[in-house]
C-alpha positions in Angstrom: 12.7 1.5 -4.8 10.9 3.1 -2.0 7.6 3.5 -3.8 7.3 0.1 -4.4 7.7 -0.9 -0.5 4.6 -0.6 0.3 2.6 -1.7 -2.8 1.4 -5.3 -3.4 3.8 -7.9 -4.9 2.4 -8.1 -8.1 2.4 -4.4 -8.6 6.4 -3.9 -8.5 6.3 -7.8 -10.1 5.0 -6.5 -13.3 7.0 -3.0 -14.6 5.0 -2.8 -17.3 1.8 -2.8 -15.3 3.4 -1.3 -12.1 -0.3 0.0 -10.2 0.8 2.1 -7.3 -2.1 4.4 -7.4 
């Protein structure tokens, strides 16, 4: 997933609590 390339590891780590704002 693109979005989640450039977000922290525990952001696309946790689905549930994915914080990419």
């Amino acid at each position: 997933l693109p979005g989640v390339l450039f977000v922290l590891p525990d952001s696309y780590v946790d689905p549930e609590n994915k914080d990419y704002g």
